[in-house]
C-alpha positions, -999 to +999 in steps of 0.1 A: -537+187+222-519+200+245-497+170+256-489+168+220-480+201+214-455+197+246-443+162+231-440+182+193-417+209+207-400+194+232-360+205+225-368+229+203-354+262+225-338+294+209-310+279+220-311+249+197-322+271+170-296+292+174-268+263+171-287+252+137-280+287+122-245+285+135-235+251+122-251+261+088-229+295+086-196+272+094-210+248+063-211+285+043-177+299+053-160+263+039-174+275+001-153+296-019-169+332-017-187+348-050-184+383-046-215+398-064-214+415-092-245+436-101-267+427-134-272+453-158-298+478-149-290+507-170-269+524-141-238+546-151-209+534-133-203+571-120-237+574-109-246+539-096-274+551-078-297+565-107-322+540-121-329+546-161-358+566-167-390+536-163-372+517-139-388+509-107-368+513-075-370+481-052-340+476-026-356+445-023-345+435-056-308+443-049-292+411-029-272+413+001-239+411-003-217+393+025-183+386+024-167+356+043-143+377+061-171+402+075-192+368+091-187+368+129-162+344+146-176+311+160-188+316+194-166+305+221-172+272+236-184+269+273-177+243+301-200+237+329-179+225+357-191+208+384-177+191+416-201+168+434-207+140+463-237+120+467-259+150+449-283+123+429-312+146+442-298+176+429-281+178+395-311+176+375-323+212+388-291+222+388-279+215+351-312+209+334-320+244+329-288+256+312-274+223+299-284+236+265-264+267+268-231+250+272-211+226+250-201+203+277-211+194+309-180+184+335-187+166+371-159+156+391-170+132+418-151+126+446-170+095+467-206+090+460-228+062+467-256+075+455-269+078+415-250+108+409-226+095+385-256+076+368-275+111+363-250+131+354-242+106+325-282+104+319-278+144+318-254+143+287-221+152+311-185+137+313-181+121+345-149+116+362-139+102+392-114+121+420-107+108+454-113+129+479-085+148+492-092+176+519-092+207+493-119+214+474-090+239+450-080+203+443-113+191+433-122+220+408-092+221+393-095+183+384-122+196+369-108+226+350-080+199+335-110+177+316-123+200+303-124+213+267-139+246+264-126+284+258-143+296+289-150+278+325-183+280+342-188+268+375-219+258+396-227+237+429-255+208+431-274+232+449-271+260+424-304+267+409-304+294+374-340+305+370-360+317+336-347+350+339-313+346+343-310+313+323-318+341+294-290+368+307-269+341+310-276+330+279-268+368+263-238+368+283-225+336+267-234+349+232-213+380+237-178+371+252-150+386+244-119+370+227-095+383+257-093+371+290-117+386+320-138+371+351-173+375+356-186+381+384-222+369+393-242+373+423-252+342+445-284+344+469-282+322+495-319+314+502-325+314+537-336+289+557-367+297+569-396+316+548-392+349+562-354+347+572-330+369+556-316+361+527-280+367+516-263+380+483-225+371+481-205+382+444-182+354+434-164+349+397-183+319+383-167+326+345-131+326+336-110+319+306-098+281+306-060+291+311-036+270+327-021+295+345-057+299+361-065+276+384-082+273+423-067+283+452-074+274+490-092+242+504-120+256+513-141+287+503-119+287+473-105+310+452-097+319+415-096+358+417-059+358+423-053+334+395-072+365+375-054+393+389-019+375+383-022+370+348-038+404+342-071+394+333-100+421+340-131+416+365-164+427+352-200+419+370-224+404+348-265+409+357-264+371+363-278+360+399-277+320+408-299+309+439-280+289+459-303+261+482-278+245+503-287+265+535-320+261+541-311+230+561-301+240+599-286+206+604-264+204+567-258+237+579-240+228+608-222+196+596-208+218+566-192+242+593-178+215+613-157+204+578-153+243+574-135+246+605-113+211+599-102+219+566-096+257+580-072+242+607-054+225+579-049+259+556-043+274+587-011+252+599-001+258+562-005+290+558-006+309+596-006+340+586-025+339+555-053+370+560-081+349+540-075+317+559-080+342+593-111+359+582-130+325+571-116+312+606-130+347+620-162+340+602-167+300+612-165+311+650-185+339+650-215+316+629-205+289+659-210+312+689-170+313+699-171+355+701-137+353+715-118+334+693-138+348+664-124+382+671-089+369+675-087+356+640-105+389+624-088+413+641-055+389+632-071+393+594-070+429+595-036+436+603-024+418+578-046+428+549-046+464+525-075+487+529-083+478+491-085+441+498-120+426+492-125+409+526-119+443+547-153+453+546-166+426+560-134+422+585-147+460+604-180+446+599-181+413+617-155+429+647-183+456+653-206+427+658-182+406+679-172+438+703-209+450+705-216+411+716-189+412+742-213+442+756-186+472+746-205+495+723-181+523+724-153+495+705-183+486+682-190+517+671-151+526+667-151+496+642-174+506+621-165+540+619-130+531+609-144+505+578-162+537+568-129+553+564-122+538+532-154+527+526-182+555+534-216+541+521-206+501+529-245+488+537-235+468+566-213+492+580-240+525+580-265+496+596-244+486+623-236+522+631-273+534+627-282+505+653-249+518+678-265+550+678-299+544+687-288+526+716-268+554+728-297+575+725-278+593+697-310+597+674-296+625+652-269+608+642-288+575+640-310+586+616-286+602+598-270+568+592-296+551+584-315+578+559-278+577+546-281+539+539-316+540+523-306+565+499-271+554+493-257+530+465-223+515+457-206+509+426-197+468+418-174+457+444-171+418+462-195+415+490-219+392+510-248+410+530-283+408+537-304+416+508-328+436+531-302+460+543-308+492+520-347+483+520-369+471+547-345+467+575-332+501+572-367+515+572-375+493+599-347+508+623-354+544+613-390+538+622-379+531+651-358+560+657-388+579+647-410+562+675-389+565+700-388+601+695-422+602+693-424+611+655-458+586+649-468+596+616-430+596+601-424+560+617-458+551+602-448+557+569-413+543+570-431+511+586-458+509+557-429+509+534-410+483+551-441+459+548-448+472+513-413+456+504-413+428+532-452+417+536-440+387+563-415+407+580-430+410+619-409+435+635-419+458+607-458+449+609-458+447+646-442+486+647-472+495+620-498+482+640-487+497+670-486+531+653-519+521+644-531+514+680-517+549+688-531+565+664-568+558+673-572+538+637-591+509+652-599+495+616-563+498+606-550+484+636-569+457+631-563+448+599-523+448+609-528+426+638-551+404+617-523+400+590-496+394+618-516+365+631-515+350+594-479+349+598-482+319+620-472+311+657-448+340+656-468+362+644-499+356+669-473+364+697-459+394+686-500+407+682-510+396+714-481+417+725-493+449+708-526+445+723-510+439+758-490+474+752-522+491+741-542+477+771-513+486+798-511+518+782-553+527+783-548+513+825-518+540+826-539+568+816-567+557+831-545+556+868-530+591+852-568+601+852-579+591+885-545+607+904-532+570+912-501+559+901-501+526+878-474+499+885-471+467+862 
């Protein structure tokens, strides 16, 4: 019963419902209007609303009266855009779920030898073919120019929209404006291992089809200054798209190598292009290459406007690049100038919280970092660790707290970390060792039992708290006995 009740409403979504409703409304709005005219009930033109004396009131009775002009437009038509290479194993996750909430489907491929053209046919779209040329702004716009709809929307293979936001972003389709504007949604860039962080980058993934709009930059390209030049507003939509092409170390690394070539090329065309010398900035600090890594970002920064979207992230990654050359003091003077203009940036109050504790400055460490958990930001462009304002701020304040001796407030700040974080070790490790402290043998336990479950990791960072709890009992037992304890 159940396999035929699956096989009996298979298709049958809101979605499609929805699109029978409209397509019977355009059938109405072709028919010459009747405007209504009310039967005689009795009713005195001047007093329409008194019923003769006997009459029973029923506004059921009355009819609705709608006039063609007052029926709402006809929703605006929506492209699905899609630029793709040898992604047979991944477009049926990828369009599957929202195919029915667009009116076409576009894939531009530039070179597979794989399926993918066959599926994307077998998945309803319009497949054309593009030849490869160095610039994926080249690529996307090929696919812009096919295609038919009022308003672009763009995803990657390794896009994923799941029930939740398939529904917001099927509201957010129903209620688009006439005019022009960008949407902005959030991308989370799963991480690629189970309890690595995770990352949440804002990028405009709906746009009016305009011809004056189109991609910019071969690689990490970009439409916002196609918006901004023809005047068209941003707005964030409460749409968030999982985005699965990192969780592969090695894909990881091959798609930085290409990052880097096609970076070289932007870069001899465009030297001193601030964009093209922060994603140069960004490719060599991800590679190692501190040095030249700096030289591009600090390149970046001279040329760009406090209000540009990438300066955030410009004082951000050259606190990380001086604090990794070993100078703190330059670190800390980075981060402290991003805050300048931008006060509460997460990843800026993180950075300095973490400067501070190192320089034994726990006042203003934890004033950071309380700063940070208690802080928010209105809608701006970003890409930072989801953790930042949670778990991983509590984690560092715990340990502010620790270090200061302040067991029961680290405690709590740990217990909250895990609450949010179960598999997170630093912050279960730092619990259990309160734990160990604290005389709670039971509790203790139980933490060090539940870091063990977290696998190989996890058993070492135990054994560790043990070996801290057993060196500390021989310390006071040497403290005890008048002897001095060495390790």
């Amino acid at each position: 019963r159940g396999a035929a009740g699956r096989r009996a409403a298979l298709g049958w979504t809101w979605a499609r419902t929805a699109a029978a409703v409209e397509d019977r409304v355009r059938e109405l709005r072709t028919r010459t209007p009747v405007r209504f005219r009310r039967p005689e009930d009795g009713r005195s033109p001047a007093d329409p609303g008194r019923l003769p004396v006997g009459a029973e009131a029923d506004e059921r009775s009355a009819p609705l009266v709608l006039r063609s002009d007052s029926l709402p437009a006809t929703p605006p038509r929506v492209s699905l855009c899609l630029i793709v290479r040898d992604e047979e194993h991944n477009l049926r996750a990828c369009v599957g779920p929202v195919r029915d909430l667009v009116s076409e489907v576009v894939v531009v491929d530039t070179g597979s030898t794989d399926r993918t053209r066959a599926v994307a046919r077998e998945l309803g779209a319009r497949v054309f073919e593009f030849p490869w040329v160095d610039s994926f702004s080249a690529a996307r716009n090929e696919s812009v120019r096919h295609a038919t709809g009022d308003w672009i929307f763009w995803l990657d293979a390794d896009d994923r929209v799941d029930a939740d936001n398939r529904v917001r972003l099927a509201r957010l389709f129903a209620t688009l404006p006439a005019g022009g504007a960008g949407y902005v949604m959030k991308c989370l860039c799963v991480a690629g291992q189970p309890a690595g962080p995770a990352t949440v980058v804002d990028h405009v993934r709906l746009f009016p089809n305009d011809r004056r709009v189109r991609w910019t930059y071969r690689v990490h390209e970009q439409i916002l200054p196609a918006l901004r030049r023809v005047g068209a507003d941003v707005r964030w939509a409460d749409v968030v798209i999982r985005h699965v092409g990192y969780t592969d170390p090695g894909l990881r690394r091959r798609k930085l190598d290409r990052d880097l070539r096609l970076l070289r090329l932007e870069q001899a065309e465009q030297p001193d292009d601030p964009f093209t010398l922060f994603n140069l900035g960004s490719v060599f600090n991800e590679l190692g290459d501190v040095p030249a890594a700096l030289g591009a970002l600090e390149r970046s920064l001279a040329l760009s406007h406090p209000t540009d979207s990438i300066v955030r992230k410009l004082h951000a990654l050259i606190a990380h690049g001086r604090h990794a050359l070993g100078d703190r003091a330059a670190a800390l003077a980075a981060c402290r100038a991003g805050r300048e203009h931008y006060p509460d940036d997460a990843e800026l109050l993180f950075l300095e919280g973490n400067l501070l504790r190192e320089g034994k400055d726990y006042a203003g460490a934890e004033r950071a970092l309380r700063q940070l958990i208690g802080g928010r930001e209105g809608a701006h462009f970003a890409s930072v660790d989801t953790g930042l304002r949670g778990y991983k701020a509590r984690h560092n304040l715990a340990v502010v707290l620790f270090e200061q001796g302040r067991l029961a407030e680290a405690g709590a700040e740990w217990r909250a970390a895990v609450a949010e974080a179960p598999t997170f070790l630093p912050a279960r490790a730092g619990l259990a060792e309160v734990l160990v402290r604290a005389g709670d043998e039971a509790g203790a336990a139980r933490q060090l039992g539940e870091l063990e479950g977290l696998g190989p990791a996890g058993g070492r960072a135990a054994e560790a708290v043990r070996g801290r709890a057993r060196r500390d009992q021989v310390d006071e037992l040497g403290a005890w006995a008048g002897v001095p304890c060495e390790d």
